[in-house]
N, C-alpha and C positions, 0 to 999 in steps of 0.2 A: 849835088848829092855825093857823099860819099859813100862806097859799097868797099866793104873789107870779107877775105873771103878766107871762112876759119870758124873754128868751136867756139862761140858765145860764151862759154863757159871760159874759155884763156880769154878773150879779145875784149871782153868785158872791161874785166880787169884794167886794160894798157890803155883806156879809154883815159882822156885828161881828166881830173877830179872833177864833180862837179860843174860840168860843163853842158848838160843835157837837159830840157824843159820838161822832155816828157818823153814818157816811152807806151807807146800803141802797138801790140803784138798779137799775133795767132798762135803761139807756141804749140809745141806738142802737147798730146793728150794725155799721153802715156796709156795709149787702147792697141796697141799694136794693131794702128790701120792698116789694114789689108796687107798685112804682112810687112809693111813697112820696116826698118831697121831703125831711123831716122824717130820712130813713134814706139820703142821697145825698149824693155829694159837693157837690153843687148849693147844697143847704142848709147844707152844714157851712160852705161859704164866705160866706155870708149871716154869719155868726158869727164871720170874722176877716178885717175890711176891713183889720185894721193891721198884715195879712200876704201876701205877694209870693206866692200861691200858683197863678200861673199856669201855672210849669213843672211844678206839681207833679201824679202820678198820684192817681188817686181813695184808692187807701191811703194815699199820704204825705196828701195831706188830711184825711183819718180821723184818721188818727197825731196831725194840727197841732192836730187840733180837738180829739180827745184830752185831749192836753197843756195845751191851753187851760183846760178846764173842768175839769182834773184842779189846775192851778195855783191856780185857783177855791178846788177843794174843801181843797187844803192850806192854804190861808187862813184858812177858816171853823173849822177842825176843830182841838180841841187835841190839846197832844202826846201821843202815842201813842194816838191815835183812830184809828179800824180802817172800812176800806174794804170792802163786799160789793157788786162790782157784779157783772151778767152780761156775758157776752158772746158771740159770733158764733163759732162753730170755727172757721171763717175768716179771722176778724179779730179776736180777740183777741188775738193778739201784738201788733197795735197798740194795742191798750188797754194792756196791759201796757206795753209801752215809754214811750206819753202818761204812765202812770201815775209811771214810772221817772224820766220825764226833767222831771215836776215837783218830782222830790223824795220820793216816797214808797219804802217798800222792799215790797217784793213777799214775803208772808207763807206763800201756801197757795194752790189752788183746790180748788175743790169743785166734781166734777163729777156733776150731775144726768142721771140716766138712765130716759128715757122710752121709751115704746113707741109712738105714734102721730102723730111726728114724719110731717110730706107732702113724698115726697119730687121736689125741682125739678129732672126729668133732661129730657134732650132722647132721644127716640126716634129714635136714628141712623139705623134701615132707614126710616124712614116720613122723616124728614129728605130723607133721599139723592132718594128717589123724588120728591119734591117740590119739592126743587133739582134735579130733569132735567126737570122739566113733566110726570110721570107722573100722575094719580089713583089712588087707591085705589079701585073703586067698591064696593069687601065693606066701607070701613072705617066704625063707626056713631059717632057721637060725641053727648051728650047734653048739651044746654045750658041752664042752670036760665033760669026765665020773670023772673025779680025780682034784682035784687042783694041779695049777705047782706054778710056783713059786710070780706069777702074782693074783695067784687067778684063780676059776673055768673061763675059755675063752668060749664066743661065739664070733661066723664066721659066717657070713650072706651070705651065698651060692649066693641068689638070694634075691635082693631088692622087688623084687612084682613091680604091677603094680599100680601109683596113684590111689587112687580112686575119688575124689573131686576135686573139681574145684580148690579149693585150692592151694592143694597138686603138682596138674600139673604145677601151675603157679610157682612152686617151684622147681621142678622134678631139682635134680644136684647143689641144695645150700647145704654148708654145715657152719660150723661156725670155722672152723681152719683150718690152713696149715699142713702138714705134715713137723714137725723137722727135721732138717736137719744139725744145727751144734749147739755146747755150745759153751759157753762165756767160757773164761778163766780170771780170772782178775789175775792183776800182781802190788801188792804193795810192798810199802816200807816204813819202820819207818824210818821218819826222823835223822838225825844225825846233831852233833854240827861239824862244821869247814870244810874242804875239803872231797872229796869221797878218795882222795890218803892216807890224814891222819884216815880215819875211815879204809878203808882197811886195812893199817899196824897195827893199836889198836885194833881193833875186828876181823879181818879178815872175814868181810861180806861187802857187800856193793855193788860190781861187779854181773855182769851175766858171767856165766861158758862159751865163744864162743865156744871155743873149745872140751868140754865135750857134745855139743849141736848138734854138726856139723854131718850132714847125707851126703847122697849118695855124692860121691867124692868129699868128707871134704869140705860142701857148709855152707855158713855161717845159721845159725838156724833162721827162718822166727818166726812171729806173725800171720801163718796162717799154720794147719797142717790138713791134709787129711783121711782117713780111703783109702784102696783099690780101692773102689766101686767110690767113688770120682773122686781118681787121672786116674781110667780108661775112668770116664766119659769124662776129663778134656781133656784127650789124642784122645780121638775118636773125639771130636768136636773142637777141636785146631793142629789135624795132630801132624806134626814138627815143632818146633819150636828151632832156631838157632842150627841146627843140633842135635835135641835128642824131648823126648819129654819134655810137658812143666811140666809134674808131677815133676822131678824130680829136679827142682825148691822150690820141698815142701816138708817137712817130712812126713812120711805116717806111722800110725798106724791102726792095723788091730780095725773094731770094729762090735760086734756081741749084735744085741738085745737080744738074750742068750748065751750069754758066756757058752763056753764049759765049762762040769766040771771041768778042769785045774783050769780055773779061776772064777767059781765060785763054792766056797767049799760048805758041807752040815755038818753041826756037831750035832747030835741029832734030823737028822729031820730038824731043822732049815738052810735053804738057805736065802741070800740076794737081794731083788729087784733091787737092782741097782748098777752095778760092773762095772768098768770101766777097762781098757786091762792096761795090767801091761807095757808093752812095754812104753805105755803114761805116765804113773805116776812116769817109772823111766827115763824118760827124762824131766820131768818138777822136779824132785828132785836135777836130775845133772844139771840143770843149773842154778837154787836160790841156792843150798847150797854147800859151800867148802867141796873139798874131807875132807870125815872120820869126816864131820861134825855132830851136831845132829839137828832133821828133827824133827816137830811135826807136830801131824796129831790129832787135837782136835774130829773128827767127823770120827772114824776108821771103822765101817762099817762091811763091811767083810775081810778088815785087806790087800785091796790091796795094799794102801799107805806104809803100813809096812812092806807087803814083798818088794815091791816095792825098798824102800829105806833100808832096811836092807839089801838085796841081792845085791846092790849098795856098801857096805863098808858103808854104813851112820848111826850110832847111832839114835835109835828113840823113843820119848818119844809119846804116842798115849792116847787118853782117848776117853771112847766110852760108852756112858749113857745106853743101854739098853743091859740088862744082857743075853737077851738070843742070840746075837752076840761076844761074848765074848769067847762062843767054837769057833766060826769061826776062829776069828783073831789065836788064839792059834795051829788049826789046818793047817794052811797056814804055820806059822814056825816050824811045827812041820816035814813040809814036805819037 
């Protein structure tokens, strides 16, 4: 494994041409998670001084920075090497366009369907009453003693009772759905001449079918499950052509806290957002040739790497902030 420690957006770049099978990533959202820097327009412009982006809204920012490191990754990657990043239901249209407008052609997505997405809505009656100067004095709210990994948590026991006329005329608005699946997008750098002839010259360009294939060697779908999903799937569709119909889908387990397995602490330091290894190394196995090498420009807490290291795949990773950098190291270390 090589780990390089620095803005994706420069490191990309100094990458050798063409040298890369495939690149499997978590990137940013551009949601400014929980206040993150690292997930905000703030930081994406840290990342493009040698762009006028002062008119620009925090999407077209996303978009730029996008496009930056998506031009990056067209650099390193040979032709017809295949892209799996995630992205934001929100703002993955601008990944996709960054992705579009460096050059690459937009293949597929795969969209990942969970069950215990948290969902960020605003309580509109309890809003209202709050922007008149009301109190609630029924409402109970419970606020953990320690920060986890989130940040200090409140738990709103008991919502109160409206107080204003307002407020009642509101009672059960909220202003978001609760999450339920990510985007997966699936690109490719164009290539000169047939996919038969880029296959035999690079040996990229294919999806792995068979590297991909789940429960009794079923071809690999563009729609994959958590548990909680494929049970729901089964309880409200029965049987379906003798069995259930989960098993139609690939199923990864997924945990709004990931167990310590999967999410490591190195100094104190833990990562907000980890995704189940199981996932990462079957979207690794089916963009890149076995014993290929895998980049993961946005490493995180380094599940991409173990991910595809523990797969036989060489991987080159870069990961801009320093204080994740014990992580990823303690993942292989394990």
């Amino acid at each position: 494994m090589t780990l390089f420690h620095g803005d994706a957006v420069e490191l990309l770049r100094l990458l050798p041409e063409a040298s890369v099978d495939a690149l499997v990533s978590d990137p940013p959202y551009g949601l400014s998670f929980n206040g993150q820097a690292w997930d905000d327009a703030a930081g994406f412009r840290e990342s493009l001084p040698h762009i006028d982006t002062t008119a620009m809204s925090a999407p077209e920012v996303f978009e730029a920075w996008c496009t930056e490191w998506a031009a990056g990754a067209l650099h390193a990657l040979k032709p017809g090497a295949h892209v799996a990043a995630f992205g934001g239901a929100r703002t993955w249209h601008r990944m996709v366009r960054g992705l579009e407008n460096a050059g690459f052609e937009i293949r597929d997505q795969i969209a990942w369907l969970h069950t215990t997405g948290m969902p960020k809505s605003m309580d509109l009656s309890y809003a209202i009453d709050k922007h008149q100067g009301v109190q609630r004095t029924d409402r109970i709210v419970q606020t953990s003693e320690h920060d986890g990994v989130l940040g200090a948590t409140r738990t709103v026991l008991s919502k109160g009772a409206p107080v204003t006329e307002d407020a009642a005329r509101w009672e059960g608005w909220g202003t978001a759905l609760r999450p339920a699946f990510e985007p997966i997008i699936i690109a490719r750098k164009p290539f000169d001449g047939s996919i038969i002839g880029n296959v035999l010259e690079h040996g990229v360009g294919g999806i792995n079918i068979d590297g991909g294939r789940f429960a009794d060697d079923r071809w690999p779908t563009n729609v994959a499950f958590d548990a909680g999903q494929a049970d729901a799937l089964d309880v409200l569709t029965g049987t379906w052509q003798e069995g259930a119909l989960s098993r139609k889908f690939p199923i990864f387990r997924f945990e709004h806290k990931p167990a310590a397995r999967e999410r490591p602490r190195a100094y104190g330091i833990s990562h907000a957002t980890v995704k189940p290894l199981a996932l990462m190394r079957w979207l690794v196995t089916l963009v890149a040739p076995v014993g290929g090498v895998v980049l993961e420009p946005f490493a995180g807490s380094g599940t991409t790497v173990e991910a595809a290291a523990g797969a036989g795949f060489r991987v080159v990773a870069i990961e801009k902030n320093a204080d994740y950098l014990p992580l990823i190291r303690s993942r292989m270390d394990q």
